[in-house]
VOKE-51439 format. One line per field, with one value per residue (C-alpha): chain; residue number from 0; z, x, y. Coordinates in pm, 1 decimal. Each point is the difference from the previous one (the first is absolute). Example, Ala and Ser with C-alpha at 12.3 -4.5 7.8 and 13.67 -1.06 7.14 Angstrom:
ch	A_A;
i	0_1;
c3	780.0_-66.0;
c1	1230.0_137.0;
c2	-450.0_344.0;
***
This chain:
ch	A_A_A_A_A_A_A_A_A_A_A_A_A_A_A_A_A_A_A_A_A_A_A_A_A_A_A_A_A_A_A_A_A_A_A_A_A_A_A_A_A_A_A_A_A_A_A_A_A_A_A_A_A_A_A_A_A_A_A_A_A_A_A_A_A_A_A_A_A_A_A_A_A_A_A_A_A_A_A_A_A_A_A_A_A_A_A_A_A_A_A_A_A_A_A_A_A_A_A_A_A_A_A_A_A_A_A_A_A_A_A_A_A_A_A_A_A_A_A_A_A_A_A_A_A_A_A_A_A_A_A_A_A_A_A_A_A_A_A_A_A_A_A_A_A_A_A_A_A_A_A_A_A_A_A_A_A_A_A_A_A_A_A_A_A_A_A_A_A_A_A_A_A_A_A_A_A_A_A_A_A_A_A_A_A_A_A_A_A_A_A_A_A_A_A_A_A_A_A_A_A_A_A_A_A_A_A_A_A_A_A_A_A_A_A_A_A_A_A_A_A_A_A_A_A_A_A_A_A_A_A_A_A_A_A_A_A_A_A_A_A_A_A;
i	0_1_2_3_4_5_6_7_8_9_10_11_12_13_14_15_16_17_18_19_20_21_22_23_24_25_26_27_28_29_30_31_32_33_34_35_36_37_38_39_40_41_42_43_44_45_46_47_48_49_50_51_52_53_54_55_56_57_58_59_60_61_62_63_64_65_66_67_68_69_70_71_72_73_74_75_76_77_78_79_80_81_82_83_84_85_86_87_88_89_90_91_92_93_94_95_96_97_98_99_100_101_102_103_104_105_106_107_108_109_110_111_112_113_114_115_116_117_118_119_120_121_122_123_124_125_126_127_128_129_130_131_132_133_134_135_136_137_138_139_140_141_142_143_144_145_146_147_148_149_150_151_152_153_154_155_156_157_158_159_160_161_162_163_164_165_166_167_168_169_170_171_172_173_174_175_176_177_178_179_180_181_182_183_184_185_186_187_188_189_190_191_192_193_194_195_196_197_198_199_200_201_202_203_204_205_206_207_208_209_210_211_212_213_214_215_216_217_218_219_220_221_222_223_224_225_226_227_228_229_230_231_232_233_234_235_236_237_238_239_240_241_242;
c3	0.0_-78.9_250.4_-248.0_138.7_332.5_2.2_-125.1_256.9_255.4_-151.2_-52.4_420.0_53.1_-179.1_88.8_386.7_-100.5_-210.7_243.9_241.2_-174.7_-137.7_379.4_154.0_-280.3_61.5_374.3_-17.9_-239.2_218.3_294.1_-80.2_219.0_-222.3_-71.6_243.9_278.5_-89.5_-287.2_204.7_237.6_-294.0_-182.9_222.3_-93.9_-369.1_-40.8_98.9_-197.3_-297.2_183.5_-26.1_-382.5_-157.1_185.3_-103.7_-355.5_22.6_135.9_-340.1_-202.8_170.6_-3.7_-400.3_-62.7_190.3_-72.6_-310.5_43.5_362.7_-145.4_-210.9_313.5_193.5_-196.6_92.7_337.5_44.5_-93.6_198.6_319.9_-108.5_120.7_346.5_6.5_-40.2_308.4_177.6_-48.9_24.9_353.1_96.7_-156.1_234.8_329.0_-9.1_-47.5_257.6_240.1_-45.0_103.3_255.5_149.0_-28.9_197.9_281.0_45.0_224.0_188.2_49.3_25.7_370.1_-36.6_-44.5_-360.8_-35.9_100.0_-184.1_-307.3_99.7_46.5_-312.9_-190.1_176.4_-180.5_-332.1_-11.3_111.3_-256.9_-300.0_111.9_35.7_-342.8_-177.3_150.2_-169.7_-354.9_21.5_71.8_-297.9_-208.9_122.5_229.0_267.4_360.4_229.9_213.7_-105.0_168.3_350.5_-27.8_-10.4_229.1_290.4_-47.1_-73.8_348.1_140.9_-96.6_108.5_340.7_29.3_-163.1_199.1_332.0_-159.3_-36.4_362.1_138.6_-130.0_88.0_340.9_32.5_-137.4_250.1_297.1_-67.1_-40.6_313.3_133.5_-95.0_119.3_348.6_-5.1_-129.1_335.0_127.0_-170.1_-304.8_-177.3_159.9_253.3_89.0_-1.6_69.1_-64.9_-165.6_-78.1_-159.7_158.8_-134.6_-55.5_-120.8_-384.7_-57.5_78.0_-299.9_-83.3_86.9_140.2_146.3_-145.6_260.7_-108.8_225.5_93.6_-285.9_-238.5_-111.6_-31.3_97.9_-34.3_247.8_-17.8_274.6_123.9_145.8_276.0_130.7_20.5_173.8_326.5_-179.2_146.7_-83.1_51.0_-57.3_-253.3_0.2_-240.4_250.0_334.4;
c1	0.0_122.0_-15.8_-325.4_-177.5_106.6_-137.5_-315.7_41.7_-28.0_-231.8_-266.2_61.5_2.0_-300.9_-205.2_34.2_-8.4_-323.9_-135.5_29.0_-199.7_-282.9_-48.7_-34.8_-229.3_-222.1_-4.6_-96.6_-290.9_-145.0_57.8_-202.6_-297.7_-273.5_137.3_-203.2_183.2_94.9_154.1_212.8_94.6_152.4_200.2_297.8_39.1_-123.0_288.0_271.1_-150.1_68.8_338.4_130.0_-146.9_220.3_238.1_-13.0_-60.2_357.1_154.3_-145.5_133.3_296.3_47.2_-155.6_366.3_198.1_-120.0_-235.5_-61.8_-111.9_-330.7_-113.4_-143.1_-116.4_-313.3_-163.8_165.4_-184.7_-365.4_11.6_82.4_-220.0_-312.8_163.0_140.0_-347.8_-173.5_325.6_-107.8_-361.3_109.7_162.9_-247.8_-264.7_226.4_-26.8_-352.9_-52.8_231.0_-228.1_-312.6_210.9_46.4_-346.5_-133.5_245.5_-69.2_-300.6_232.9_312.5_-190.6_106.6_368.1_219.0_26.5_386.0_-99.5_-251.8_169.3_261.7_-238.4_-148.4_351.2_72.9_-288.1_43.1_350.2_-60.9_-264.3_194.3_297.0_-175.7_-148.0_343.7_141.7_-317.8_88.7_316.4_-22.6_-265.3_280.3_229.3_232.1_73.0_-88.9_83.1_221.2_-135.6_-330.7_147.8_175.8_-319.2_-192.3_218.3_19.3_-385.7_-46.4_192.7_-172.2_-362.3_135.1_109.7_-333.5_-191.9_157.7_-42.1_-332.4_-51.4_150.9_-208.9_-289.6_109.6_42.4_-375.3_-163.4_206.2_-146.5_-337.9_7.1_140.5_-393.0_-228.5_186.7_-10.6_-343.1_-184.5_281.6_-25.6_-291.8_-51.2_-12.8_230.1_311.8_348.8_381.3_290.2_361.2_-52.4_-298.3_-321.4_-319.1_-357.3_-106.2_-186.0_11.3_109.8_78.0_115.7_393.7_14.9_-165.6_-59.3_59.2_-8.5_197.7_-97.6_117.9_-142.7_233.1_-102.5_180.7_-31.6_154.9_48.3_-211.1_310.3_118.6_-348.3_52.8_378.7_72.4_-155.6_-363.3_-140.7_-383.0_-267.1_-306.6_-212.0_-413.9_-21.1_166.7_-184.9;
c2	0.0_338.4_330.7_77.8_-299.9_60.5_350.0_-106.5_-281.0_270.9_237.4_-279.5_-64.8_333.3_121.9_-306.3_155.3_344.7_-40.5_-241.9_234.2_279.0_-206.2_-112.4_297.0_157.7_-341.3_70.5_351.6_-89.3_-276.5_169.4_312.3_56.4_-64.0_-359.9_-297.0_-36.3_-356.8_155.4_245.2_-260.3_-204.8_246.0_-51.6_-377.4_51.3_281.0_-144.9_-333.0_274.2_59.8_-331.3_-108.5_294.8_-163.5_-282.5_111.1_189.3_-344.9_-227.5_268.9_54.1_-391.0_-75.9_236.3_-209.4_-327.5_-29.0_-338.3_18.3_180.7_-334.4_-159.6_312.8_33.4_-350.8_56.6_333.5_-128.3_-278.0_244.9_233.6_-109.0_-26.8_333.7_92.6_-198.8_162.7_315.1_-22.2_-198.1_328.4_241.6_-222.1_24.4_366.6_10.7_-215.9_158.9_346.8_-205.3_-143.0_362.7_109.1_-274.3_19.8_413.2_-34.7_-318.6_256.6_340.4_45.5_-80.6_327.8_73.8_-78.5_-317.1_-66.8_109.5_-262.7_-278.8_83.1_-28.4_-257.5_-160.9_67.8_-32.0_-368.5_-93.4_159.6_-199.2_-299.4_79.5_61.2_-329.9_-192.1_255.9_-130.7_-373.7_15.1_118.0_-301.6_112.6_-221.9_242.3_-239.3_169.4_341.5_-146.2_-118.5_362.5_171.7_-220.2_54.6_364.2_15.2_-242.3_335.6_238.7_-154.5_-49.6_358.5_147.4_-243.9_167.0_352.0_-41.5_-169.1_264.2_249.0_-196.4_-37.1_379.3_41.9_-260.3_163.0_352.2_-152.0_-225.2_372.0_137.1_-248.1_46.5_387.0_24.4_-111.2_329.8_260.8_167.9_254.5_362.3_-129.7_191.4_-186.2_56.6_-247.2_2.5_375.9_-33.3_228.5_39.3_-122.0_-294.4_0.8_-361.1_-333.2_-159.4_-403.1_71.4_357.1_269.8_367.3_239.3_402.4_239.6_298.0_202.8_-197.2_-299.9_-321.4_-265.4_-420.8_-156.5_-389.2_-200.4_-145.7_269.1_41.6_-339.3_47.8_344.0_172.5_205.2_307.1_-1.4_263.8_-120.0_183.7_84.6_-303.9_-235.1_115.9;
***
């Protein structure tokens, strides 16, 4: 081969990435436009760089018809009969972000009550685990043997369930403590009554699930979490409404 073929060696590599690159972004913006279906918008990550990677590997057949001609003759029958399973691939992909979305919606009302950092972790945590599990079924339907990619993946996914798992008991430990905390302090104190602890002074506008809303006296409101009645010394006026 001559330095010719070698620069159009690299210029085939080279502009396979460079267009890829392009073409995937412009398909991403497009599908990700807000008057697409949101199924649609959820997919144009995977279906862009699915663009990404067949420029790619467009510039690597042309790169490699220069450098070996004769490697082409059986890439043809080799490419149909893969085809069809590059196909259930990516519609197995396509699906695993769809289903992750429906996924999140249906766990909202489980999570609302967790702090919102964590529930946007639990919620990652949760797609990011079906669209791996997804990509390791794409692949194996391509062929590729995943065997230790699989025990790789399990242990770390066995990780993170355990650690989500304890987030989320946490939080829900917090949540029954405060309203354990309300059922105790509602036979104590009601509306209209007037109350003093940790700093806090002012009259009683509510007792709600997992706090009460005190206002002070100029005016500002103030929830403070039930815990905090049954756990430090409370000075209590009663009000007109309590007597």
């Amino acid at each position: 081969m001559t330095k010719i073929d070698w620069m159009i060696v690299a210029g085939a590599l080279v502009g396979g990435v460079v267009v890829g690159a392009f073409v995937s972004r412009l398909v991403r913006s497009t599908l990700s436009s807000e008057s697409r279906p949101e199924a649609l918008r959820k997919s144009a990550k995977p279906l862009a760089g699915l663009v990404f990677w067949g420029f790619a590997a467009a510039g690597l057949v042309a790169a490699l018809g220069i450098i070996d001609p004769a490697a082409l003759d059986q890439l043809p029958k080799d490419f149909i009969a893969l085809l069809p399973k590059l196909m259930v691939a990516g519609i197995i992909i396509i699906g695993a972000n769809v289903l992750s979305a429906f996924v999140e919606t249906a766990m909202a009302p489980s999570i609302s009550r967790l702090p919102v950092e964590t529930r946007l972790r639990v919620n990652q945590g949760v797609k990011a685990t079906i669209v791996a599990f997804a990509v390791l079924m794409a692949v194996r339907q391509i062929g590729v043997d995943t065997t230790v990619v699989n025990m790789a993946l399990a242990a770390f996914f066995f990780a993170v369930a355990g650690s989500l798992t304890l987030l989320i008991g946490f939080g829900g430990r917090d949540i029954a403590n405060e309203v354990a905390s309300t059922r105790a302090i509602r036979r104590l104190i009601s509306e209209g009554d007037q109350v003093e602890l940790a700093g806090v002074r002012g009259t009683v506008v509510a007792v709600h699930p997992t706090a009460v809303e005190i206002v002070a006296s100029d005016g500002m409101i103030e929830l403070v979490p039930s815990s905090k009645f049954t756990g430090e010394t409370v000075a209590i006026i009663r009000g007109e409404a309590s007597s």
